[in-house]
N, C-alpha and C positions, 0 to 999 in steps of 0.2 A: 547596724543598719543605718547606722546616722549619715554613712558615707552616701548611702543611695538615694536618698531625699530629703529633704527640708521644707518646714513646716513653715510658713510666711504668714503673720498674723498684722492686720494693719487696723486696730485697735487700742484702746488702753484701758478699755474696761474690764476688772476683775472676771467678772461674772461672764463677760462673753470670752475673754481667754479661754478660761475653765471650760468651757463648752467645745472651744473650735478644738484646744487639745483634746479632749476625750473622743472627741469624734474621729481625728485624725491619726491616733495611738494606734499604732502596728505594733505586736509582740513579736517574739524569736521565731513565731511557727507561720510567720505572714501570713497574721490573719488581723482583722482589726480586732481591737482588744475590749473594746467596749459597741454593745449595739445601742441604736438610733435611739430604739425604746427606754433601755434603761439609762440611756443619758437626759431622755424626756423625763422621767419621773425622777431623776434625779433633782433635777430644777424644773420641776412642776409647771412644763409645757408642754406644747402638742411634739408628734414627730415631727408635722411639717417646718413647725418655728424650727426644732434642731435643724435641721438642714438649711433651712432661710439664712440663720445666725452665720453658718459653718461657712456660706457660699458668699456672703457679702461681708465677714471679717476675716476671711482668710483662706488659703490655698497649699496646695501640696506639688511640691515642683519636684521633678526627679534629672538626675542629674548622669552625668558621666561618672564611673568611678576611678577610669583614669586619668583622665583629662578636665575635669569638673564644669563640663562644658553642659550648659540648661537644657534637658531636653523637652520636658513637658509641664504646664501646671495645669493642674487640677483642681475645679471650684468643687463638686459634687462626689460621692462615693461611687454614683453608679456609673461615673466616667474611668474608674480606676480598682483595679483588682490588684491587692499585694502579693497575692501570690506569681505574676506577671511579672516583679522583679527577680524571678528565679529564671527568666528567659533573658539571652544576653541581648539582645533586642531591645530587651527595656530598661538595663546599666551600663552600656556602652554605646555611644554616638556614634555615628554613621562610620567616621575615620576608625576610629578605637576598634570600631569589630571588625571592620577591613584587613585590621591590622593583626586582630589577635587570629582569623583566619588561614594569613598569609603564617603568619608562626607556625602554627600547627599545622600547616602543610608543608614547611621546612622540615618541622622538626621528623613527621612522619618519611618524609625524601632521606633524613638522614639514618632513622632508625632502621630502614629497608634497609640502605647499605652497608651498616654494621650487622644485619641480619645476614649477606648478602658475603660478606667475611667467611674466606676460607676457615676451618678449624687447624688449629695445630696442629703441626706435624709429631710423629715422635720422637723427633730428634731437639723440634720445641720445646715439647713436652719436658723433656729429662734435662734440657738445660735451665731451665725455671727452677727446676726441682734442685737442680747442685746448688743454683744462685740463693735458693729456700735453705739449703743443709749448709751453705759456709754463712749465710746473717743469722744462723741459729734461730730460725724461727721455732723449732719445734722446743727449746726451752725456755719457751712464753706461754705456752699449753699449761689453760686449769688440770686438773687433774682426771674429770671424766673425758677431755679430750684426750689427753697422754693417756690414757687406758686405751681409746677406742686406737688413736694410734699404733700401740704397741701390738697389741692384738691382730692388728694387721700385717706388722713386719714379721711376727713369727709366726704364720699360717702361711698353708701352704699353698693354697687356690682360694677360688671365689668362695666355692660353695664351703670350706671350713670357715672363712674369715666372717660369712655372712652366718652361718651358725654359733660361733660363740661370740659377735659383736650382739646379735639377736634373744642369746639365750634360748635357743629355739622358739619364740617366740610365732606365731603364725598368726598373731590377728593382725591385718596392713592396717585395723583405723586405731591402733591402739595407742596413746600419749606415747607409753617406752618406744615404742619403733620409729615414733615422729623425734623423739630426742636422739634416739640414732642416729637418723638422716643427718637430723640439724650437726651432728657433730662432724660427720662422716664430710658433707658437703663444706665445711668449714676448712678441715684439714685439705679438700683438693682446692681450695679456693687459695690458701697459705701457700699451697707450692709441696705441700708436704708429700702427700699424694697424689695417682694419680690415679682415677676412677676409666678406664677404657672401656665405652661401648660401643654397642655398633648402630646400625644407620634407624634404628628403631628407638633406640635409647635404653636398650635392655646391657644390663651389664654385663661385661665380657671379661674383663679380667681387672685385678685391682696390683696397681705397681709401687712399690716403694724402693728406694735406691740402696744398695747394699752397704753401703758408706754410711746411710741413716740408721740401719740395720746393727750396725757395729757398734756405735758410740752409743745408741739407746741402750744395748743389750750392757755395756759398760757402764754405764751410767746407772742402768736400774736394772742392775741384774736380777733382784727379787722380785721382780715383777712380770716375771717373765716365766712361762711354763715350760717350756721346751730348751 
């Protein structure tokens, strides 16, 4: 938080330091960290002195956090709420938020147009996939990958591949079936596979190249059912 204000004390008496920081102390949940009261009876004065002391030795200035440009000080508590710096209005200066604005309208102009991205063709698709099968990606697969792998190259449609990757399994919010996915979407991410669905995102058909199909079944023939 140190970056977002600074505490200005124009003093050098012990006793009033101790004061204007306890008054001024913001913790991690921006809140102040100590109240008026128990900093009164901490050193056996009224509320009003605490505040008197806090407002004539010292101040709370907040700042830009990118630019460290001054934006406001503050003599009193009831002129400033920390929770206030969680609005970017109140850590970025006029330019800076203009700025980070304009970003985040780029960035969203850009994200549209890679949303906006034809998908692969299938003729894409399967040339990734050869480009996947000659850099050998699939002999860098841990081992419950190279399972979930293989088990797809030797099945013969959806509905078998999704049966013994699953175990029959039928509950969707269950850990095993999320560790499925994660594997399954890893392997079409590599290139290894390729997961085909249609315009809903329901899955249509799962492909693997016959080439991949040969050299795994050679490679680990024991692992293989079929």
């Amino acid at each position: 938080m140190d970056n977002l204000f600074t505490i200005v004390l124009n003093t050098d008496d012990i006793s009033l330091i101790a004061i204007c920081e306890r008054y001024w102390d913001i913790n991690k949940k921006m809140k102040y960290t100590y109240h008026v009261r128990d900093i009164a009876i901490r050193f056996d004065i009224s509320l009003l002195k605490v505040t008197e002391i806090a407002s004539s030795n010292s101040a709370l200035i907040t700042k830009c956090v990118k630019c460290s440009q001054e934006l406001n000080v503050y003599r009193m508590r009831k002129d400033f709420h920390p929770d206030e710096l969680l609005s970017l209005e109140f850590f970025l200066c006029k330019v800076c938020l203009e700025d980070y604005k304009n970003q985040q309208i780029t960035k969203l102009k850009v994200e549209k147009e890679v949303i906006k991205k034809p998908p692969l063709t299938k003729e894409q698709k399967y040339k990734r996939m050869n480009l996947a099968l000659e850099r050998n990606f699939w002999n860098e697969l841990d081992e419950p990958h190279l399972e979930t792998l293989i088990i797809i190259a030797e099945s013969n449609n959806k509905t078998e591949i999704l049966s013994k990757v699953f175990y029959d399994n039928k509950d969707i919010n269950s850990d095993f079936r999320y560790k499925i996915w994660t594997r399954i979407n890893y392997l079409e991410k590599v290139d290894l596979i390729w997961v085909e669905r249609d315009e809903n995102q329901k899955i249509k058909e799962f492909h693997v190249l016959d080439d991949l199909c040969k050299v795994l079944r050679t490679k680990y023939s024991h692992l293989f059912l079929s």
